[in-house]
Structures are given as C-alpha cells and as structure tokens.
C-alpha positions in Angstrom: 43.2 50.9 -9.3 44.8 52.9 -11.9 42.3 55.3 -13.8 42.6 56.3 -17.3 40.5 58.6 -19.2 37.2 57.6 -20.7 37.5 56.7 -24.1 35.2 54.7 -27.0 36.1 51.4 -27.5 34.7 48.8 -29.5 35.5 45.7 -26.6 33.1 45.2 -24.0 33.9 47.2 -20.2 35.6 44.2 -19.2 38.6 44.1 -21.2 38.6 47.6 -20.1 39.2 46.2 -16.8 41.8 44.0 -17.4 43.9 46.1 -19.8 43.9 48.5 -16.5 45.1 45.4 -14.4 47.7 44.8 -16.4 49.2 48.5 -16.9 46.9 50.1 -19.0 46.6 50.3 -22.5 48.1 53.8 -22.7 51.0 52.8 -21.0 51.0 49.5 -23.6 51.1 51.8 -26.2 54.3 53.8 -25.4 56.4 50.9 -25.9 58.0 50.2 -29.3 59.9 47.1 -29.2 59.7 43.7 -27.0 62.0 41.3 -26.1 62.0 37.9 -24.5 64.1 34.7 -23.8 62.2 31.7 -23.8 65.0 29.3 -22.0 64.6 26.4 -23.9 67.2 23.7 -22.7 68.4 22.4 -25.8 68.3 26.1 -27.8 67.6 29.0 -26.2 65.5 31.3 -27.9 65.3 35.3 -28.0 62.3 36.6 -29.4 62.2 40.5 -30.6 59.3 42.4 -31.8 58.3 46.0 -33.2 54.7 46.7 -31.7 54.0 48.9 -34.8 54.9 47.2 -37.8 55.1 44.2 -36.2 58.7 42.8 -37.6 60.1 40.2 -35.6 63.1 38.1 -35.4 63.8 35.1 -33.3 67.4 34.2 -32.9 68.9 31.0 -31.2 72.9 29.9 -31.8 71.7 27.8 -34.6 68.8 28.8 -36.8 67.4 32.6 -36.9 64.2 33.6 -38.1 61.6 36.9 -38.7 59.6 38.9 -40.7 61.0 41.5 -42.8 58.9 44.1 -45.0 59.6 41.6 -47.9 57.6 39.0 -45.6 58.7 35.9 -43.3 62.3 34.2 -43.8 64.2 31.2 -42.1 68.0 31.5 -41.6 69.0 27.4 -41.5 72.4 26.7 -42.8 72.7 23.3 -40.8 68.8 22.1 -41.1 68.5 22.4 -38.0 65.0 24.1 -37.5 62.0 20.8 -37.9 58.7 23.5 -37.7 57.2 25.9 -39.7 58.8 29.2 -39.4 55.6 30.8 -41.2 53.9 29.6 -38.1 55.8 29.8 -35.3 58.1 32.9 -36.2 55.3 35.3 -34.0 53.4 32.4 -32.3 55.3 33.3 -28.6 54.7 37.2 -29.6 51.1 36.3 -29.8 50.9 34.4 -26.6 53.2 36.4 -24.6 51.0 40.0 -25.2 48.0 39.5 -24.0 45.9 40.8 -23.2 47.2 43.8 -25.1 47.0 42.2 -28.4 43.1 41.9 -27.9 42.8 45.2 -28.9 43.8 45.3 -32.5 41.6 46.2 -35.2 39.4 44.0 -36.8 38.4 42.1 -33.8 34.8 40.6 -33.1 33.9 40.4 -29.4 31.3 38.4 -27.3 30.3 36.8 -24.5 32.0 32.8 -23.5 30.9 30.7 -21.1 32.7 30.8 -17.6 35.5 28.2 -17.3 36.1 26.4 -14.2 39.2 25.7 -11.8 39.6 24.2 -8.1 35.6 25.4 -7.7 36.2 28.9 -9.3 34.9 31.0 -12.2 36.5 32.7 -14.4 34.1 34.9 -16.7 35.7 35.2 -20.3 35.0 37.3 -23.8 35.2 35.3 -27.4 37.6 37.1 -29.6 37.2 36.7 -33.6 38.4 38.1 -36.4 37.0 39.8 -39.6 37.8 38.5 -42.8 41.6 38.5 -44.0 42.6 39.8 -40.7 46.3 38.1 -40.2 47.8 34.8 -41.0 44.7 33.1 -39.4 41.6 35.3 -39.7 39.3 31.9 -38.4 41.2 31.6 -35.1 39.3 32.4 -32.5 40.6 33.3 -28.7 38.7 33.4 -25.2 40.0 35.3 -22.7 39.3 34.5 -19.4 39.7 36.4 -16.0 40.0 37.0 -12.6 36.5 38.1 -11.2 37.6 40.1 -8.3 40.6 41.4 -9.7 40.2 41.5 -13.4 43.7 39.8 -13.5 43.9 37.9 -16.9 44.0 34.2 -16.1 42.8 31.8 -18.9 43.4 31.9 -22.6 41.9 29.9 -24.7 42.8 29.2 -28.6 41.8 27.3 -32.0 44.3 26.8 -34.5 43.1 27.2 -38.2 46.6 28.5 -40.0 46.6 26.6 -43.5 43.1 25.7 -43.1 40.0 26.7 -44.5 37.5 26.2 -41.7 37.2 27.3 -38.6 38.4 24.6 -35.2 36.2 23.7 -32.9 39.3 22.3 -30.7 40.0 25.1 -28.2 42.9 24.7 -26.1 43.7 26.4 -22.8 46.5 28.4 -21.4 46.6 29.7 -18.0 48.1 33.0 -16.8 49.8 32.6 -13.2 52.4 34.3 -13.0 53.3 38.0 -13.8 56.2 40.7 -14.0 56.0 44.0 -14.4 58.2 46.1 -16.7 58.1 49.5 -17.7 54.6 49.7 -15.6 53.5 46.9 -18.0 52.2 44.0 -16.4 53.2 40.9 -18.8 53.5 37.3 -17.9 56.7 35.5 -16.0 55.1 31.7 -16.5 52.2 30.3 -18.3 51.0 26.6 -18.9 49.0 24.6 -21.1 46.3 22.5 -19.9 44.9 19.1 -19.5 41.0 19.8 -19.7 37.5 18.1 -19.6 34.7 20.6 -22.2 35.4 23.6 -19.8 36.5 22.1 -16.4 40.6 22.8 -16.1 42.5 19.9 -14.9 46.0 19.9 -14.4 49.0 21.4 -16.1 51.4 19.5 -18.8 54.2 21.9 -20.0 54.6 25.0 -18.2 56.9 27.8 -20.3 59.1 30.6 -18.9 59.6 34.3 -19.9 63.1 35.4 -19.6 65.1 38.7 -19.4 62.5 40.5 -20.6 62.7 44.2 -22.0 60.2 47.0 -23.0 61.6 49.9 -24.9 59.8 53.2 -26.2 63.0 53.0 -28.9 62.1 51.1 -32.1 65.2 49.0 -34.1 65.9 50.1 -37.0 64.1 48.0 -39.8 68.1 46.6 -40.8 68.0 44.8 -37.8 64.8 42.5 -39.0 66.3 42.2 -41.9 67.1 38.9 -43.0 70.8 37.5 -43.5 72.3 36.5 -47.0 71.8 32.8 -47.6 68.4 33.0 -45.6 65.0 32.0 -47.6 61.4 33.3 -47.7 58.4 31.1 -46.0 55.8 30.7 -48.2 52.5 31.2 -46.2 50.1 28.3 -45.7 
C-alpha cells in the first residue's frame, strides 16, 4: 500500500485509508481540472470541473450549462433541458469524486452503521455539514467501504436542496468499478440501489464514466463563462 506522510486531519483513520486506496489525497490534489462523459443515449453529456474554484460547465449538442464567478447559468435556446440546472449542473461532479470530496472543509464526521450485501459488511463514516456549507448544508452522506481493502464501495445520500429540513430518506450508490488516471483511482460504473433499511438488494440504473481526463492545467475562467443569450439559475 502506498504510504504518505503523517499529517492532522480532522476525518477519522479510516478515510485515511481509503483516500490511500484510491491514490492518495496528495496525488488528488495535484490535479486542477476534471473531465467526464456520461454517455447518455439520447444526449451525451460532458462534464468539466476546476477542483479549486469549483466552476463547472456541462455541455451536450443541445443545452449547456455551469457555474461562472457571477453564479449558475443555463444555455437553452430550444427548451430543451426539463430539470433544474441549479441542481444538477455539479450533481455528477459530486458523485463522481468521491471519496476525494469528503475532505472539504466544514465537514462533520461519525460513525454509521454497517450496511449489508450478499452476507458482507461494509463499515461506513456519516458525513455532515456545518451551517451554510454549499447549496445543501443539511445533506448528509455515508460512505461505505471495503473492510479488507479500504476500497470505497457504498455511498449513501439525502437530498435536502430547496428544503429546510434535514431527509431522513438515504439512498444508496454502489462503487464497483474503477479506473485509474493520473494515479487517481476514480470510478468507471456506479449504480443505484433497490434497498430494504440497510440490507442492499439489487441494482436499477447503472451509470457510466466516459473518456475521462485529469489535468494539473486549470482552464482559464473564459471557458466557464457563460454564452450570450444564456440566463442565471436562481438558487432554491
């Protein structure tokens, strides 16, 4: 296993572990920009994102949308696009970097209960967030892993965005397949799950990762920038 130097953390040992699993965090942090195609039948999406500042953009042949430093904006000329760009414009980012993202600041951890799959355990740590942290500062996450191997292989999530309380509805991702680029290990497939309290059942939607790129090169801030005719989000 990979050894990095001892430094203070505020996460428990364990995500230590993982983070190692999965690359490292110092090799996490090198990398300045992140791109990824989800392949989407209908509309193929490609998803870009500064790991500082934390712009984004997602393009498709129809609609585009991002985060500038004047805030989130949808690109729509045909009405094409039915969600909620203020939602969804970093939703994938958010799913796709994990465990990396874990780390951020203003992050409360603790214990969770194991989960269960085909007779195995997977030991997990509850992730909140301090007040007016994000979009969604009452979302919580559980991430679950590996025992043996500290591979990350269960996320769990609650969805509070335009809501004032906390969810007590937690739904469950698993990790099961990964690629590594740039020494980063980062998923290739993940799929949501049918589940009973905390006994996984089967998959219902599984969702690729394609033709993805790490760079230690940042875009410059024109490229996030959105296009005449686009309009701001309002934030729920």
């Amino acid at each position: 296993m990979k050894q990095e130097p001892t430094v203070e953390h505020p996460w428990p040992a364990e995500l230590d572990s993982v983070l190692v699993k999965h690359g490292g965090l110092a090799q996490w942090q090198k990398q300045r920009t992140l791109t990824f195609t989800l392949p989407k039948p209908e509309l193929p999406e490609i998803h870009t994102t500064d790991l500082i500042s934390r712009l984004d953009k997602v393009e498709t042949e129809k609609f585009t949308m991002g985060n500038d430093v004047e805030g989130v904006w949808l690109h729509d000329p045909k009405t094409v696009y039915k969600g909620d760009a203020g939602f969804y414009h970093n939703l994938m980012f958010y799913f796709y970097a994990m465990p990396f993202l874990l780390t951020d600041p203003g992050i409360q951890y603790g214990p969770a209960e194991n989960i269960t799959f085909e007779g195995k355990e997977y030991p997990g740590i509850r992730i909140a967030y301090d007040d007016g942290v994000g979009a969604s500062s009452k979302d919580e996450y559980y991430l679950h892993y590996d025992p043996n191997t500290y591979q990350m292989a269960w996320l769990g999530y609650t969805v509070t965005y335009g809501k004032d309380e906390k969810s007590d509805t937690v739904k469950w991702i698993q990790y099961h397949t990964w690629q590594t680029v740039n020494d980063v290990v980062l998923p290739k497939e993940i799929s949501w799950f049918v589940y009973e309290g905390l006994e996984m059942k089967e998959a219902r939607n599984n969702l690729p990762f394609e033709d993805v790129t790490l760079s230690e090169t940042s875009n410059s801030k024109d490229f996030y920038k959105r296009p005449d005719g686009a309009s701001g989000v309002t934030m729920k």
